[in-house]
C-alpha positions as CSV (number, residue, x, y, z in Angstrom):
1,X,0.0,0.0,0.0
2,X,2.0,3.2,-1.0
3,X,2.2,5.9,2.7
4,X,3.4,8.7,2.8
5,X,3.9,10.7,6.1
6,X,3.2,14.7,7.2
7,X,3.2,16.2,10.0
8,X,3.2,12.8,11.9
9,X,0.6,11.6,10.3
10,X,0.4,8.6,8.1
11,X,-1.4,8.2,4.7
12,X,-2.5,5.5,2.8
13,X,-3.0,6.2,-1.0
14,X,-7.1,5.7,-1.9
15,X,-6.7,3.0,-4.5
16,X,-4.6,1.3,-2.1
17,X,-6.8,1.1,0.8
18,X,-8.4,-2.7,1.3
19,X,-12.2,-2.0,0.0
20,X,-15.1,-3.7,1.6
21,X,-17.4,-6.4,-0.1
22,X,-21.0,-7.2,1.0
23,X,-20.8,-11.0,0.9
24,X,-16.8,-11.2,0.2
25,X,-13.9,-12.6,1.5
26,X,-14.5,-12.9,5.8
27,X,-10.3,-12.2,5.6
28,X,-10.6,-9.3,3.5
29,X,-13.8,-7.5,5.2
30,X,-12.0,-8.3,8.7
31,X,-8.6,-6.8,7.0
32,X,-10.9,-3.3,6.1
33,X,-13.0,-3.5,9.2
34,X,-9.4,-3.9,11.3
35,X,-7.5,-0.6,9.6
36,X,-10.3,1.1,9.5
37,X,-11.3,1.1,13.1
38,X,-7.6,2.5,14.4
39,X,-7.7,5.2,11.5
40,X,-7.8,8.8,12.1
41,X,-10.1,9.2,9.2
42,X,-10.8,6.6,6.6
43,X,-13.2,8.5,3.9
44,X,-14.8,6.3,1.2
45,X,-12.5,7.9,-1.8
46,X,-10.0,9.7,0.1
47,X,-6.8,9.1,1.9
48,X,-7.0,6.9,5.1
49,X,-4.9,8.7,8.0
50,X,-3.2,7.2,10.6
51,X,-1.5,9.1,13.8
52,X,1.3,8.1,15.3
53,X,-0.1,7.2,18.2
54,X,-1.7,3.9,16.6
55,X,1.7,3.5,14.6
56,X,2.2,0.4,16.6
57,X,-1.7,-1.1,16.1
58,X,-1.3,-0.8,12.6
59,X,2.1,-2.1,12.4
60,X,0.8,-5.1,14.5
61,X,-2.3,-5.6,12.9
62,X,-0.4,-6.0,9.2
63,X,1.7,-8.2,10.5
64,X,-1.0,-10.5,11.6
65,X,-2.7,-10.4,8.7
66,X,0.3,-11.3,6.4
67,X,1.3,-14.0,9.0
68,X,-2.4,-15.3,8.4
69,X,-1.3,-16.6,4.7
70,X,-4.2,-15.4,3.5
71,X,-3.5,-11.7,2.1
72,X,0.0,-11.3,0.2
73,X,2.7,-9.0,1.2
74,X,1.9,-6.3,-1.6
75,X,-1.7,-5.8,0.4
76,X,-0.1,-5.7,3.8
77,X,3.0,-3.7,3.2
78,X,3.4,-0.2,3.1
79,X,5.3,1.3,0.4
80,X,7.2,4.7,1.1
81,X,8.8,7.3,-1.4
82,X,12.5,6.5,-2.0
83,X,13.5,9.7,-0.5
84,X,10.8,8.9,2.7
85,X,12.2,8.1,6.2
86,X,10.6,5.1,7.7
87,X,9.7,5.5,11.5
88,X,11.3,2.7,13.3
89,X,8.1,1.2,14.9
90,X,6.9,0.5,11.0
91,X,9.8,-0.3,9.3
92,X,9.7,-4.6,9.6
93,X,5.9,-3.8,7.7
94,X,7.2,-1.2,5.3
95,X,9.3,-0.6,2.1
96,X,10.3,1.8,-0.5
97,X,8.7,1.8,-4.1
């Protein structure tokens, strides 16, 4: 999922964002339900945001769900900017594109 961060704040791009699906995948609607509930904001065609304060939810919570087998790395990993600093707490869930 390609992040950025300002102002101590974390974003996760829109098309990135897991979507949810009346009568889908229990995993997948679990996944959306699960970063949705610790977000900041999480509007329908928007950014989702993420303060640091809830750095180390999220950063627990994708690496359950990737541990679970049943979503792949690219939907559980954050992708950064090449020229992005990576906060320690989410480095071991996060990369740069």
């Amino acid at each position: 999922m390609r992040a950025t961060i300002r102002d101590d704040v974390l974003y996760l791009h829109p098309e990135d964002v897991p979507q949810y699906k009346k009568g889908g995948s229990v995993v997948r609607n679990s996944y959306f339900w699960a970063l949705r509930s610790i977000a900041a904001r999480s509007p329908r065609y928007g950014e989702w945001e993420y303060e640091a304060e809830v750095w180390l939810a999220l950063q627990r919570l994708l690496t359950s769900f990737f541990e679970s087998g049943y979503l792949p790395l690219r939907e559980t990993q954050l992708e950064f900017p090449p020229d992005a600093t990576i906060p320690p707490v989410l480095r071991s869930v996060s990369c740069w594109e």
